[in-house]
N, CA, C and O of each residue as an XYZ file, in Angstrom:
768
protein
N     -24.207     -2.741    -49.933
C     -23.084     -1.989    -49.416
C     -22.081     -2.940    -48.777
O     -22.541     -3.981    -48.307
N     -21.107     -2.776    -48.717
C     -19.896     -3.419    -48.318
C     -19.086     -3.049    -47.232
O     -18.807     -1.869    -47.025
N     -18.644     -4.072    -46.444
C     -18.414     -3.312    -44.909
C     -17.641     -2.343    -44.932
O     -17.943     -1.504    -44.083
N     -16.405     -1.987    -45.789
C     -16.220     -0.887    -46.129
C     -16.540      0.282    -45.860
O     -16.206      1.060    -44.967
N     -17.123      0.331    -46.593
C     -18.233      1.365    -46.597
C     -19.174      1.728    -45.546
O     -19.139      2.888    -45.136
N     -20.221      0.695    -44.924
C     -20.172      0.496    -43.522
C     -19.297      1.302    -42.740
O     -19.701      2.428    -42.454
N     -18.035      0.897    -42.290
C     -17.009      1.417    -41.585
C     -16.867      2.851    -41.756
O     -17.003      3.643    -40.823
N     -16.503      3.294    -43.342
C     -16.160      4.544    -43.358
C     -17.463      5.776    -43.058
O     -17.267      6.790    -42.388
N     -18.562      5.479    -43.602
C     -19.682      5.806    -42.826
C     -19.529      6.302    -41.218
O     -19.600      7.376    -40.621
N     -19.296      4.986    -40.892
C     -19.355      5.013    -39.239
C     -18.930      6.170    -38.450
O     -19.394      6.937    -37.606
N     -17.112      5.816    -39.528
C     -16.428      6.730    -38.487
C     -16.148      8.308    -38.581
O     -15.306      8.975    -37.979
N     -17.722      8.948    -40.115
C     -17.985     10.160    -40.032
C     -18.449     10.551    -38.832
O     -18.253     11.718    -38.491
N     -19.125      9.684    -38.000
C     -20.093     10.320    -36.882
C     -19.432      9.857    -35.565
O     -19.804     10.016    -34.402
N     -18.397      9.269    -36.051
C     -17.478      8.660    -34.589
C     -17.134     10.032    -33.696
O     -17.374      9.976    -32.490
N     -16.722     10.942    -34.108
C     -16.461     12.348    -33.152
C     -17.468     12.991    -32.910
O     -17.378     13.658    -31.879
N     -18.702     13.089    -33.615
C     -19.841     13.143    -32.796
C     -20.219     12.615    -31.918
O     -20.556     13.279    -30.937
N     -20.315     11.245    -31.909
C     -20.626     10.078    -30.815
C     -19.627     10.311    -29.340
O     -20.006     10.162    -28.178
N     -18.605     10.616    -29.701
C     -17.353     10.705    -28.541
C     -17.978     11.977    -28.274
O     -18.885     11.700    -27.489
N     -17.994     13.119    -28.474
C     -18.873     14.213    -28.214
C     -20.218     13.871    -27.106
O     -20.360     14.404    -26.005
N     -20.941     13.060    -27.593
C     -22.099     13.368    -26.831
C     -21.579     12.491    -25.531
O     -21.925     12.754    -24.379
N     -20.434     11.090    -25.997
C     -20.217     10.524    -24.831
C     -19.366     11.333    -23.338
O     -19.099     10.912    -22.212
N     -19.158     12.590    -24.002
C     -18.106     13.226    -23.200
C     -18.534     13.894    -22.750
O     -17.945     14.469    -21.834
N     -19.803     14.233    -23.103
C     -20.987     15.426    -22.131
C     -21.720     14.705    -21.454
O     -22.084     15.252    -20.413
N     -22.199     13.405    -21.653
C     -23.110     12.577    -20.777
C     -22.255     12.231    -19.580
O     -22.584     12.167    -18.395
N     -20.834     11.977    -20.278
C     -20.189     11.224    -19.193
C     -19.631     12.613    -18.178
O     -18.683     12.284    -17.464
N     -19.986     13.798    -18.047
C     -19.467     15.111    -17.014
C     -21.071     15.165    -16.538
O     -21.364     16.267    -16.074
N     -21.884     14.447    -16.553
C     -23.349     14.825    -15.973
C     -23.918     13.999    -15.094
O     -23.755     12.779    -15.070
N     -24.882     14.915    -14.040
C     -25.177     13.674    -13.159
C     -26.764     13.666    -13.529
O     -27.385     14.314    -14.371
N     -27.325     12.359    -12.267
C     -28.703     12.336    -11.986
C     -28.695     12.178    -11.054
O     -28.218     11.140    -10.593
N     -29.290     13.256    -10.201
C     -29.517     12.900     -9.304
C     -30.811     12.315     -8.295
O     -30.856     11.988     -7.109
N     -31.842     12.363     -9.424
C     -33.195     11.519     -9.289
C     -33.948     12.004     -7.716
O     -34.149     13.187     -7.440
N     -34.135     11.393     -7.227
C     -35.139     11.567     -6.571
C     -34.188     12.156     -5.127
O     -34.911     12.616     -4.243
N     -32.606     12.177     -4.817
C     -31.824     12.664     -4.372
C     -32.026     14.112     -4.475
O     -31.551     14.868     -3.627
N     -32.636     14.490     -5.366
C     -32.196     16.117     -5.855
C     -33.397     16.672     -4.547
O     -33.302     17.626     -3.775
N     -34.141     15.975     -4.651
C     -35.010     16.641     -3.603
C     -34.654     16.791     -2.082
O     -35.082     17.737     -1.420
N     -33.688     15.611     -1.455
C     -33.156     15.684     -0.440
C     -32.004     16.894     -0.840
O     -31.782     18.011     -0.374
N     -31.764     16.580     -1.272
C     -30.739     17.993     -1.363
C     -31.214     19.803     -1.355
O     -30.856     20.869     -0.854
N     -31.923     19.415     -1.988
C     -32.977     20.931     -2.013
C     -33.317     21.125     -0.447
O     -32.976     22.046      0.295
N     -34.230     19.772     -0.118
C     -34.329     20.181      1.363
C     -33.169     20.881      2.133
O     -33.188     22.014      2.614
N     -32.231     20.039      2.149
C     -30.573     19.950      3.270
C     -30.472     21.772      2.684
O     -30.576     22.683      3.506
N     -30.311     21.980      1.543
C     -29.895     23.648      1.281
C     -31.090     24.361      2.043
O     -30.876     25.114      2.994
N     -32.060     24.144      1.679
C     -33.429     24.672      2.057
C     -32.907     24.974      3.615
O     -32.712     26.158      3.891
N     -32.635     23.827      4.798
C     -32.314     23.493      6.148
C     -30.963     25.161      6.581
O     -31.030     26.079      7.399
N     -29.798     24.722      5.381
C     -29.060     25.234      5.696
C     -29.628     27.014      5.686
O     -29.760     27.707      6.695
N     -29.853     27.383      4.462
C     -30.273     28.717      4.800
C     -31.309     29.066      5.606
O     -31.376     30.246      5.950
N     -32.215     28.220      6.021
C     -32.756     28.693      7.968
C     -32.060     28.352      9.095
O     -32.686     28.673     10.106
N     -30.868     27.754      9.347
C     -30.072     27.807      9.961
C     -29.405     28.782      9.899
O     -28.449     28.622     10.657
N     -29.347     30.082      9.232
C     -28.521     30.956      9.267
C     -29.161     32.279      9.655
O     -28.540     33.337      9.752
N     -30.824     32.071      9.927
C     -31.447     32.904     10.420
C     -31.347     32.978     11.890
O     -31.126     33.874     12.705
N     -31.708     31.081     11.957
C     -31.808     30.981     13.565
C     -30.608     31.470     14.322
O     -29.666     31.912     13.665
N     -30.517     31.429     16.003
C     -29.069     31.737     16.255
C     -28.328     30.982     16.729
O     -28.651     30.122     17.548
N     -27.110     31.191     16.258
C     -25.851     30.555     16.361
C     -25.516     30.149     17.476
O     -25.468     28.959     17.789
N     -25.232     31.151     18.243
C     -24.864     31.301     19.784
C     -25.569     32.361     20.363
O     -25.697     33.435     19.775
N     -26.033     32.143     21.463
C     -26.892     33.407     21.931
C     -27.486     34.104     21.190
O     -28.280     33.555     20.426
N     -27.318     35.617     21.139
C     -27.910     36.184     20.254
C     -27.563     36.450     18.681
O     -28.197     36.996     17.779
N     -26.469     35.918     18.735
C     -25.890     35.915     17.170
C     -26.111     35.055     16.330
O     -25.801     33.871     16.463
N     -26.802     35.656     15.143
C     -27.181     34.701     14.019
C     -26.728     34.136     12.834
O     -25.818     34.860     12.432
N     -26.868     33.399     12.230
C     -25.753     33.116     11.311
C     -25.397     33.817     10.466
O     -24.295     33.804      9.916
N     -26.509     34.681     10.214
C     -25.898     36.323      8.920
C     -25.209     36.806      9.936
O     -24.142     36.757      9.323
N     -24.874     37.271     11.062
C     -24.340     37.993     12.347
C     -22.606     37.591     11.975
O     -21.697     38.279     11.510
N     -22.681     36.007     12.474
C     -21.530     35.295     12.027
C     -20.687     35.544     10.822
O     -19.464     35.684     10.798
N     -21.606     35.581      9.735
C     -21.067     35.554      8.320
C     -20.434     37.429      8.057
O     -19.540     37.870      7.335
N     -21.304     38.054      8.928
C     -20.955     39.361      8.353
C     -19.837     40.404      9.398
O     -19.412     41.559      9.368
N     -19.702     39.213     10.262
C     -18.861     39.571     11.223
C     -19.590     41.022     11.945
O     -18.944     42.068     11.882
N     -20.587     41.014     12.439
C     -21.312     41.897     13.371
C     -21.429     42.218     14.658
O     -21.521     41.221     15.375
N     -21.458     43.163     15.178
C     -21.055     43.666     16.611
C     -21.809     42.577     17.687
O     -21.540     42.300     18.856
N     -22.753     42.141     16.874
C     -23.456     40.808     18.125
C     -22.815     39.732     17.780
O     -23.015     38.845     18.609
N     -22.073     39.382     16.855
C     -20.820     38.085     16.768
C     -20.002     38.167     17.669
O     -19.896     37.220     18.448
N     -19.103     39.448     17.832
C     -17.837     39.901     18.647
C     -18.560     40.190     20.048
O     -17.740     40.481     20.918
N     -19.766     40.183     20.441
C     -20.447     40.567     21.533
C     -20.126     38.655     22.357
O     -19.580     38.196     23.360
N     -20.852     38.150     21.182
C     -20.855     36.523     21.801
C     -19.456     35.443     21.809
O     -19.288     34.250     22.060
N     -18.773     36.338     21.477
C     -17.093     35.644     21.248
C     -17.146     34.695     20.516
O     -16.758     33.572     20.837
N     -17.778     35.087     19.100
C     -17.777     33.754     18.314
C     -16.482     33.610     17.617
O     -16.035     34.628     17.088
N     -16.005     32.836     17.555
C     -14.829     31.899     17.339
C     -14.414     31.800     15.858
O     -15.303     32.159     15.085
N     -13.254     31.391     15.286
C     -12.956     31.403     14.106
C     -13.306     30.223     13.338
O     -13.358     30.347     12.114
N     -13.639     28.717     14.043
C     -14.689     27.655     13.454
C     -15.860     27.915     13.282
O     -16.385     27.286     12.364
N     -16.641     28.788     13.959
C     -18.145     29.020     13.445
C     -17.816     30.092     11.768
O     -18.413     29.918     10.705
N     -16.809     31.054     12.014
C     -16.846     31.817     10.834
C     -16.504     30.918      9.909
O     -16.946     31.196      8.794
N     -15.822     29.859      9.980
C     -15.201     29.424      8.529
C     -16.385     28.192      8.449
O     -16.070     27.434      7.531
N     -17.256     27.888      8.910
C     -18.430     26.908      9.179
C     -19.319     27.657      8.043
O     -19.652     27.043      7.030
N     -19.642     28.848      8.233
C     -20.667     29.781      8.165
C     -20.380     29.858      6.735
O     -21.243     29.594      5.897
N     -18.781     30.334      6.327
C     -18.710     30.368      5.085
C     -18.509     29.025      4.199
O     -18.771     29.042      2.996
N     -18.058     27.927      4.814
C     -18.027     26.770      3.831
C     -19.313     26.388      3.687
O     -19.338     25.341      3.040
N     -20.831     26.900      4.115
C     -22.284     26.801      4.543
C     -22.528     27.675      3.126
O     -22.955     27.016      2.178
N     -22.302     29.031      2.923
C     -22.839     29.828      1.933
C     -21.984     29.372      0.859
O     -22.547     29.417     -0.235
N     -20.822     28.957      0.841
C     -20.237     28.373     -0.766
C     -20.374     27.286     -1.266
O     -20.473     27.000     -2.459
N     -20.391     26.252      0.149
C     -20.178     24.952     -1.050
C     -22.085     24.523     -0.457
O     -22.970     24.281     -1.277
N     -22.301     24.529      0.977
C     -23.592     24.243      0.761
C     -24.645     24.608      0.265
O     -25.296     23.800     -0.396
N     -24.990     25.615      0.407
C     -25.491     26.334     -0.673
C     -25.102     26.845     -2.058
O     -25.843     26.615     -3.014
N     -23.839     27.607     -2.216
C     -23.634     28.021     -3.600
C     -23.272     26.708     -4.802
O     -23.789     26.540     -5.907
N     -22.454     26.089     -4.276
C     -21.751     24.710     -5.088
C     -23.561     23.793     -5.513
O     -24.068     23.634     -6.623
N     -24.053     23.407     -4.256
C     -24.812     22.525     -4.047
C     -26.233     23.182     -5.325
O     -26.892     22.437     -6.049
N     -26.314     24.126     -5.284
C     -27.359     25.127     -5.991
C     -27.019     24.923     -7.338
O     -27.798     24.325     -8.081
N     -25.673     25.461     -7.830
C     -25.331     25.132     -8.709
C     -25.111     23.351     -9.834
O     -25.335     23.087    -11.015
N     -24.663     22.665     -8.835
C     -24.630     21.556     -9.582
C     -25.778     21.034     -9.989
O     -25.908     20.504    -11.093
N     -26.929     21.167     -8.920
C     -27.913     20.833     -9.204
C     -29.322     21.309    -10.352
O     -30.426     20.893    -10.701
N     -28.341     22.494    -10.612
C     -29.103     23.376    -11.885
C     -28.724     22.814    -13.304
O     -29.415     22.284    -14.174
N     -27.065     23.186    -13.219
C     -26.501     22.675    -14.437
C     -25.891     21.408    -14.585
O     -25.060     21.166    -15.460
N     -26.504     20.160    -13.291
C     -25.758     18.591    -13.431
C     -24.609     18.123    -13.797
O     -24.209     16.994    -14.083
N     -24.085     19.251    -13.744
C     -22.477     19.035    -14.012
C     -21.644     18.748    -12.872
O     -21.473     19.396    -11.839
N     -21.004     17.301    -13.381
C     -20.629     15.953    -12.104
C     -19.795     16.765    -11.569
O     -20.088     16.889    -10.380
N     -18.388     17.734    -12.014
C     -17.184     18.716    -11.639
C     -18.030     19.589    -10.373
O     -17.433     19.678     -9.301
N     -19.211     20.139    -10.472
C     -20.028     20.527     -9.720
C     -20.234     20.125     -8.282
O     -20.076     20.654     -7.182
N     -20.659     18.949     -8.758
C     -21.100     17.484     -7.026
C     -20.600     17.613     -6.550
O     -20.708     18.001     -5.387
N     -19.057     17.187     -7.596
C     -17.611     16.851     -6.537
C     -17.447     17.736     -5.658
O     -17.664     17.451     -4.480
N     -17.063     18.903     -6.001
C     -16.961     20.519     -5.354
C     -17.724     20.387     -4.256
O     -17.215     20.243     -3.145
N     -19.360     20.430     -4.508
C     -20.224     20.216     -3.084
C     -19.881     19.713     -2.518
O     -19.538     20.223     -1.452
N     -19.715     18.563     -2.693
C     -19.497     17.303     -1.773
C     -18.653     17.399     -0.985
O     -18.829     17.150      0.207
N     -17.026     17.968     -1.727
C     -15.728     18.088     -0.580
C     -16.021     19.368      0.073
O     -15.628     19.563      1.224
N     -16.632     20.188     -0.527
C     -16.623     21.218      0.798
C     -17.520     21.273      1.584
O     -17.369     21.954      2.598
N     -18.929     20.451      1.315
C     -19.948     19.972      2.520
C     -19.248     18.965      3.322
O     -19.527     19.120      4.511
N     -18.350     17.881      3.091
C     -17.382     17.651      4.098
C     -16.362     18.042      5.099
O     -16.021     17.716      6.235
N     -15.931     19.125      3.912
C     -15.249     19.741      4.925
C     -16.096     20.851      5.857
O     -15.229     21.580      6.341
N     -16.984     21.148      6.166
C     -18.120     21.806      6.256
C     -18.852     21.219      7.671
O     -19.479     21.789      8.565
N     -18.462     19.780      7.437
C     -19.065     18.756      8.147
C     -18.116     18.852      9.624
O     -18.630     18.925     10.741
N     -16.995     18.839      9.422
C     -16.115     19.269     10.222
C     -16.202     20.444     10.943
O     -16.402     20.632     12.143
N     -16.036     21.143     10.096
C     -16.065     22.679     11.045
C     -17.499     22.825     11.978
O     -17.434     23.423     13.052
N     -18.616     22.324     11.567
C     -19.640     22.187     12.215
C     -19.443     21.349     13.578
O     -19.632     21.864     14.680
N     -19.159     20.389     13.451
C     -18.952     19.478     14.550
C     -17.725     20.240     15.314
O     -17.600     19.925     16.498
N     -16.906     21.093     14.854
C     -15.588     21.882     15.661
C     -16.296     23.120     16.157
O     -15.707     23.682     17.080
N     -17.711     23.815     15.654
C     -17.552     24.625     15.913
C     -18.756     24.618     17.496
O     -18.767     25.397     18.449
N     -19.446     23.673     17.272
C     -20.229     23.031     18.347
C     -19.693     22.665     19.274
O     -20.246     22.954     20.336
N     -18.471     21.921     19.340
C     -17.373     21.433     20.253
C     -16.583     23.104     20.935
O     -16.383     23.195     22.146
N     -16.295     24.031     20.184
C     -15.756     25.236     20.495
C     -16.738     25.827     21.415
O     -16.399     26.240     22.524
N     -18.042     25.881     20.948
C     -19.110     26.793     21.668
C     -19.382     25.952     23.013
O     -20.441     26.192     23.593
N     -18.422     24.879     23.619
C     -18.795     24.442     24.370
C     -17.764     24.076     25.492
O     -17.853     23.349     26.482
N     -16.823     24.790     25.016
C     -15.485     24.974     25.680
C     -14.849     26.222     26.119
O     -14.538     27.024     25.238
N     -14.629     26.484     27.233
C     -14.296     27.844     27.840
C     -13.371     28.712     27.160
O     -12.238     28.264     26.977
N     -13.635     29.836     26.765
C     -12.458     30.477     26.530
C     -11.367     30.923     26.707
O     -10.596     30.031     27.063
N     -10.797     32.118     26.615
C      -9.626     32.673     27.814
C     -10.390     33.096     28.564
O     -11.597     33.258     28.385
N      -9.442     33.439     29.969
C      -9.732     33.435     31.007
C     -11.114     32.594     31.589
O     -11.898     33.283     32.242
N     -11.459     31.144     31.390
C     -12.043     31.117     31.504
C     -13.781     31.402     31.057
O     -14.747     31.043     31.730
N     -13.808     31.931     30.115
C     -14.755     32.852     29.741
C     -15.656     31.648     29.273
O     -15.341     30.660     28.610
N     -17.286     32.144     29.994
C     -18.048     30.794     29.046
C     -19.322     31.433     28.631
O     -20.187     31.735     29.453
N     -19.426     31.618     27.486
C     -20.516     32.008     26.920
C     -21.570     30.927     26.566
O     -21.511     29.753     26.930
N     -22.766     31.614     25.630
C     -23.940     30.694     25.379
C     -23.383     29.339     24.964
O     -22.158     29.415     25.068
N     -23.763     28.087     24.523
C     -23.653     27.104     24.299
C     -24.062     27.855     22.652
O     -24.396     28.995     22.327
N     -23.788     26.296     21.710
C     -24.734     26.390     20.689
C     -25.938     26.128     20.580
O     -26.565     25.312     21.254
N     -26.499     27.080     19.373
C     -27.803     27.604     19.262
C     -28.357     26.721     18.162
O     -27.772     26.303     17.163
N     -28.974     26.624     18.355
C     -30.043     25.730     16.974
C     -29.771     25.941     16.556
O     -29.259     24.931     16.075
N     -29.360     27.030     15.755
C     -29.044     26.981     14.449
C     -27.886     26.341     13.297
O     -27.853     25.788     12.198
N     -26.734     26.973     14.682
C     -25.742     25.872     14.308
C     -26.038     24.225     14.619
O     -25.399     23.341     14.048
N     -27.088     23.958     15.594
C     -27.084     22.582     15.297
C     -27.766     22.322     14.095
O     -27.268     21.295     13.634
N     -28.649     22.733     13.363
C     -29.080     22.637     12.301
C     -28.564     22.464     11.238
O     -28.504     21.469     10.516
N     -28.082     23.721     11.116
C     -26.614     23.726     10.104
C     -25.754     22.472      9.946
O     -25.413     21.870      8.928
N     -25.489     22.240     11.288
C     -24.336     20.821     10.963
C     -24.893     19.324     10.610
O     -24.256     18.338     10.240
N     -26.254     19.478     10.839
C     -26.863     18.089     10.873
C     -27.224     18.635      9.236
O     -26.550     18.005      8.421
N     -27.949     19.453      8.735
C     -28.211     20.233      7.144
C     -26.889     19.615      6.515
O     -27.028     18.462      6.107
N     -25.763     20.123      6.383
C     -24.764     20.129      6.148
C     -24.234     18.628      5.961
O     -23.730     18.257      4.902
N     -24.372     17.888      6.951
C     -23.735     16.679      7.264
C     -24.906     15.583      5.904
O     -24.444     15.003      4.921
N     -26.287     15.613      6.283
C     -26.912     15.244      5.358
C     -26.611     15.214      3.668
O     -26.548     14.279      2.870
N     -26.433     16.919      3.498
C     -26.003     17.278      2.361
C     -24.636     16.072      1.534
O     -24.563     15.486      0.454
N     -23.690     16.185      2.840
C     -22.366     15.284      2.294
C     -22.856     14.033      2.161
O     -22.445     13.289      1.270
N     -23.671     13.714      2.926
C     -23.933     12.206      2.574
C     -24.506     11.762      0.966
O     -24.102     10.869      0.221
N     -25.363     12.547      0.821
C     -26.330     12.717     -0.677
C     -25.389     13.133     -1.402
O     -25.277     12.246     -2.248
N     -24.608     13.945     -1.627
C     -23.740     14.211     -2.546
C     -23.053     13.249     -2.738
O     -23.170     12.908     -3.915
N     -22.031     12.285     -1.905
C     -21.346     11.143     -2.044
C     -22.188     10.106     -2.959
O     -21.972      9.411     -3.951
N     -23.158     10.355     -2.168
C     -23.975      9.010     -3.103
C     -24.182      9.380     -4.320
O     -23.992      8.542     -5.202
N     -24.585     10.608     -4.648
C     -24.888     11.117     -6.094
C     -23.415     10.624     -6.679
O     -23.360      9.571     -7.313
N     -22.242     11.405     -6.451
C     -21.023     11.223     -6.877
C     -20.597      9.974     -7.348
O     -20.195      9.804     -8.499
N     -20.677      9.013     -6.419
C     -20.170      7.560     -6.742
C     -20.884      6.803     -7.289
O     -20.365      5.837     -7.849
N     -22.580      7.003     -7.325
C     -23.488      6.626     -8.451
C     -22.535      7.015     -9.547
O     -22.328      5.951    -10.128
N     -21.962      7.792    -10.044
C     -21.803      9.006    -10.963
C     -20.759      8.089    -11.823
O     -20.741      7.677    -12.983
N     -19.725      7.946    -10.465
C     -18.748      7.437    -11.249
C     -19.272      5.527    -12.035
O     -19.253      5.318    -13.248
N     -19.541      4.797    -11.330
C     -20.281      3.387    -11.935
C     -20.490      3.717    -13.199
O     -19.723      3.326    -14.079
N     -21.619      4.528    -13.473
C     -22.171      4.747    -14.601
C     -20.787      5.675    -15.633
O     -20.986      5.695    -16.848
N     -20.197      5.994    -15.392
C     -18.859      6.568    -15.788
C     -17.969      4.415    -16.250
O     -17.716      3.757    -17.259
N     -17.896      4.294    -15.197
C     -17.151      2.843    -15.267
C     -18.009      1.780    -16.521
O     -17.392      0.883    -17.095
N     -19.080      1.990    -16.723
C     -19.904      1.318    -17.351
C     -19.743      1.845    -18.285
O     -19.426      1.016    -19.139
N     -19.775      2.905    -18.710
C     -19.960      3.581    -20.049
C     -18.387      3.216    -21.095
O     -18.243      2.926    -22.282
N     -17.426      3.410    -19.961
C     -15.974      3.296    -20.831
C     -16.177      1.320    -20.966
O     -15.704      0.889    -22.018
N     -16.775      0.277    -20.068
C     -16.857     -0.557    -20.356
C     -17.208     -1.199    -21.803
O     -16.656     -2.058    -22.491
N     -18.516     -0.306    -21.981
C     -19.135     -0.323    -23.357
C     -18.109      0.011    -24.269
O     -18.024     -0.648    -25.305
N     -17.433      0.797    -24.079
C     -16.588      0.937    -25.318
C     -15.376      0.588    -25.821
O     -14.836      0.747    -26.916
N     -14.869     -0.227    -24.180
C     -13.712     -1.090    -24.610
C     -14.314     -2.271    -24.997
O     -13.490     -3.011    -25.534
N     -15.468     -2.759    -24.935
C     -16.254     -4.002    -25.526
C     -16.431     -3.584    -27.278
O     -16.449     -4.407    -28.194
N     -16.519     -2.475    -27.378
C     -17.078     -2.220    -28.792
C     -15.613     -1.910    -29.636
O     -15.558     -2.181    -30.835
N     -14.855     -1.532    -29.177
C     -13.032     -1.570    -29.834
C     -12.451     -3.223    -29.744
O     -11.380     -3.497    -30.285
N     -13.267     -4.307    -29.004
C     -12.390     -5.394    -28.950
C     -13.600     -5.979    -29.874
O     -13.223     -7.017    -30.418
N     -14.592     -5.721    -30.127
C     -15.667     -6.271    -31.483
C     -15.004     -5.922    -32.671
O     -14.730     -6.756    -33.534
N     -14.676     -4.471    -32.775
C     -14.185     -3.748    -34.103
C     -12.958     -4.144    -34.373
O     -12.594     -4.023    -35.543
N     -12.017     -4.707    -33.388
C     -10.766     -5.394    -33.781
C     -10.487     -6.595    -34.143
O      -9.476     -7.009    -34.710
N     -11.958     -7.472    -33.599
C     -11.747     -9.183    -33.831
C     -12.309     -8.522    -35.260
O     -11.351     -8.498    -36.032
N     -13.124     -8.150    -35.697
C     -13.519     -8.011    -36.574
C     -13.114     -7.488    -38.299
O     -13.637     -7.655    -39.401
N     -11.733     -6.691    -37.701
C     -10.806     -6.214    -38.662
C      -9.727     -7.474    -38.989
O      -9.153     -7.767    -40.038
N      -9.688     -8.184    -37.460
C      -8.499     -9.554    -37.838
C      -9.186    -10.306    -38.842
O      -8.528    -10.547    -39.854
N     -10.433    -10.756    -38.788
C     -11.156    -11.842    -39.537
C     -11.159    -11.303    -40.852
O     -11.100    -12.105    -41.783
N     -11.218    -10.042    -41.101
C     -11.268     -9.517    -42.334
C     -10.231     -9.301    -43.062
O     -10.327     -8.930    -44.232
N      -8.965     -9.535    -42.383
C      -7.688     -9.357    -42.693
C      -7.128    -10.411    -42.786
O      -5.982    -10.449    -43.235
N      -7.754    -11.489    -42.407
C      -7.208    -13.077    -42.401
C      -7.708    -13.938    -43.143
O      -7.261    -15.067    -43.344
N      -9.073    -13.254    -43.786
C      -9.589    -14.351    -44.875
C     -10.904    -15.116    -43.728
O     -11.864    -15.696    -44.235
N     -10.773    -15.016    -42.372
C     -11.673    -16.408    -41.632
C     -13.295    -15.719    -41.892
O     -14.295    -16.340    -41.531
């Protein structure tokens, strides 16, 4: 056979090949990470049992319940509570089912941002209200939550930027394999 031929061969299965490279390259691993992560979700949804503030618990929080408005919980624990059920749990659940990297990312920025509101909302529960007003401190649970949470962002980052390398490596390979296939068309085109 003649390189020709060779070639034209090749480049029947070339859009297959870009195919599988384009699904490998939207996927993660997250290896032995996946288990810290399971935990950190695991953390977060018993943090939402325990209580928040006094007697209010983090379903209390989330569902906006007469023992939330009893404990003057604040508008950082609610938006804590919910960046907790979407991206730490729902996002985090998800990527890790279907390894899809678009997935991580998602976790990741909203367990950061997540990370924040936790640390704001701990800082809130610990600062007087109007008039003065000073209710419970925070409750385990929210400390849980934010340390759950905070963990979570860390593991996700790392998953993520693992993610991308192997992303950087992969397009490496293939600008190495277009500058083979081109010296290779010159020599063939030049007689050397």
């Amino acid at each position: 056979m003649n390189p020709v031929q060779n070639d034209q061969e090749f480049e029947q299965f070339r859009g297959e090949l870009d195919a599988v490279e384009r699904r490998i390259a939207g996927e993660i691993d997250p290896g032995a990470r996946a288990l810290v992560v399971a935990g950190a979700v695991f953390a977060l949804l018993i943090s939402l049992v325990l209580p928040t503030a006094g007697a209010a618990r983090g379903f209390d929080v989330l569902l906006n319940t007469e023992v939330a408005g009893i404990e003057h919980i604040g508008l950082p624990s609610r938006i804590f509570v919910w960046l907790v059920i979407v991206f730490g749990v729902g996002f985090s659940l998800l990527a890790l089912t279907t390894r899809r990297w678009v997935l991580a990312w998602l976790a990741c920025a909203g367990s950061a941002v997540g990370s924040v509101f936790g640390v704001l909302s701990i800082w809130h529960r610990q600062t007087p209200g109007l008039n003065n007003y000073e209710g419970a401190g925070p409750g385990i649970g929210l400390i849980l939550g934010t340390i759950a949470i905070m963990v979570l962002t860390f593991h996700w980052i790392r998953v993520v930027w693992s993610r991308t390398a192997v992303q950087l490596a992969a397009e490496e390979q293939r600008r190495n394999a277009a500058r083979e296939a081109e010296e290779r068309d010159r020599k063939r085109l030049t007689g050397e």
